[in-house]
C-alpha positions as a Markdown table, in Angstrom:
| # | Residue | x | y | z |
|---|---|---|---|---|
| 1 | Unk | 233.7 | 356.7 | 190.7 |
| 2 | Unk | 235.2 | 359.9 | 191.7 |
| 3 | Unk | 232.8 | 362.2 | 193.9 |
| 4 | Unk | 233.6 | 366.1 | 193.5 |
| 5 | Unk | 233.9 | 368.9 | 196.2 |
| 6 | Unk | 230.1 | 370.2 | 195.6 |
| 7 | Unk | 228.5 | 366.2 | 196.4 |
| 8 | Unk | 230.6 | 366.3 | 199.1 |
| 9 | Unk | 229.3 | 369.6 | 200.4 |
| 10 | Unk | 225.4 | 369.2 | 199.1 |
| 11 | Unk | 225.4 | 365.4 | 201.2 |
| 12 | Unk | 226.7 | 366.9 | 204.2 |
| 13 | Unk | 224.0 | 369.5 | 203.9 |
| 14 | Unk | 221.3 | 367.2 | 203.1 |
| 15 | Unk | 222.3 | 365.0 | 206.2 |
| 16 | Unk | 222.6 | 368.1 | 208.2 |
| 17 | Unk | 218.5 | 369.2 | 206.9 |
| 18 | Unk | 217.6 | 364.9 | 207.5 |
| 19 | Unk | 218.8 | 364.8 | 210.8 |
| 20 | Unk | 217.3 | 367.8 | 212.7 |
| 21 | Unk | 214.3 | 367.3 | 210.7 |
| 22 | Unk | 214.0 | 363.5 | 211.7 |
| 23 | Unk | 215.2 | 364.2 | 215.5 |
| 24 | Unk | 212.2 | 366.4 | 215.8 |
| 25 | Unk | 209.5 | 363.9 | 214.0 |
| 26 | Unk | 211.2 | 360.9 | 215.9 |
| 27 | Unk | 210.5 | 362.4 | 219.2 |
| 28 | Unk | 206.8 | 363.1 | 218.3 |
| 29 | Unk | 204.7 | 362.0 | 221.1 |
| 30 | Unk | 200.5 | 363.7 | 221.5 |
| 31 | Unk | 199.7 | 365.7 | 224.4 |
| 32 | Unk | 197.4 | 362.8 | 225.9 |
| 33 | Unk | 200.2 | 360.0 | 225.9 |
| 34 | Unk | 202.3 | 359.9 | 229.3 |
| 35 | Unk | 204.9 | 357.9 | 227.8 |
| 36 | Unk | 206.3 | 357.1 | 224.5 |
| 37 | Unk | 205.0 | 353.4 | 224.5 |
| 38 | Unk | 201.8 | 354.1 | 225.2 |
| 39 | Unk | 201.4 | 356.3 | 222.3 |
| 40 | Unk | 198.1 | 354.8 | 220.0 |
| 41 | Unk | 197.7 | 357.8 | 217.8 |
| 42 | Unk | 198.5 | 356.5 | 214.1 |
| 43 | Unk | 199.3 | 360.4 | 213.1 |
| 44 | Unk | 201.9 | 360.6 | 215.7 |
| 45 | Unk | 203.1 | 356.8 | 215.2 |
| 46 | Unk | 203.3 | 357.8 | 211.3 |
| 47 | Unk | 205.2 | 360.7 | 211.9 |
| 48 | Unk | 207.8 | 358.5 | 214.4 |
| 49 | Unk | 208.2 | 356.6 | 211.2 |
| 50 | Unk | 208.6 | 359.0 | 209.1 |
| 51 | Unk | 211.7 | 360.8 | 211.2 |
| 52 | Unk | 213.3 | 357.1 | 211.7 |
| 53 | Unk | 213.5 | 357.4 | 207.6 |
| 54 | Unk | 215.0 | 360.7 | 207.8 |
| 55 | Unk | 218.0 | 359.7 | 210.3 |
| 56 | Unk | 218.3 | 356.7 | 208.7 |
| 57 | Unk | 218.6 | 358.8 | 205.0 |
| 58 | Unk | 220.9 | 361.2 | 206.8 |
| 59 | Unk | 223.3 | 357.9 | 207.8 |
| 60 | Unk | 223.3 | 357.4 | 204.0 |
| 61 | Unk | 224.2 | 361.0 | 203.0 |
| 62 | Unk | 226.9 | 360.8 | 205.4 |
| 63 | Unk | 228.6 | 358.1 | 204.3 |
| 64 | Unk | 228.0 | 359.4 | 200.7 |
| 65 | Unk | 230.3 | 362.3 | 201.4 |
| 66 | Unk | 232.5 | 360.1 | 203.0 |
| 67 | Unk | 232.6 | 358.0 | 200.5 |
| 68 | Unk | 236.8 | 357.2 | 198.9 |
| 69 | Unk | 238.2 | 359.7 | 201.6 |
| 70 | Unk | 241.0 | 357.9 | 202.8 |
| 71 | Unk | 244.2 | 359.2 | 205.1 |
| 72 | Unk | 247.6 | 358.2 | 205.3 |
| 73 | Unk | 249.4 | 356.8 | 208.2 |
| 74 | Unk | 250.7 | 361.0 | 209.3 |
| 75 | Unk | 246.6 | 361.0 | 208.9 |
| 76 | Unk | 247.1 | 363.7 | 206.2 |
| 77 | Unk | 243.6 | 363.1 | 203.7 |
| 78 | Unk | 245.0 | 362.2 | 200.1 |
């Protein structure tokens, strides 16, 4: 399956979107919690989930556009 310039470009954006968007969610801790495994608020737990998704979709999208990229041995891509 061949994978054009514009999937290429649209995965790398997508990661680019996933993985600020999850970095932020994932580091979600409430303002009453001194550490991060202390944490009992299911909103804030939920939302730690939820940005573990969105790196882990942003992997994906990644190696999406990476996807039949390969070099040769001057590491020119063909």
């Amino acid at each position: 399956m061949k994978i054009g310039a514009a999937t290429r470009f649209l995965s790398v954006v997508a990661a680019v979107f996933l993985g600020v968007a999850g970095i932020h969610e994932w580091s979600a801790k409430s303002s009453e919690m001194g550490s991060y495994k202390e944490e009992t608020s299911s909103a804030v737990l939920i939302l730690r989930s939820q940005g573990k998704l969105k790196m882990g979709l942003a992997i994906g999208f990644i190696a999406l556009a990476s996807a039949n990229v390969s070099f040769d041995e001057n590491g020119n891509r063909n």
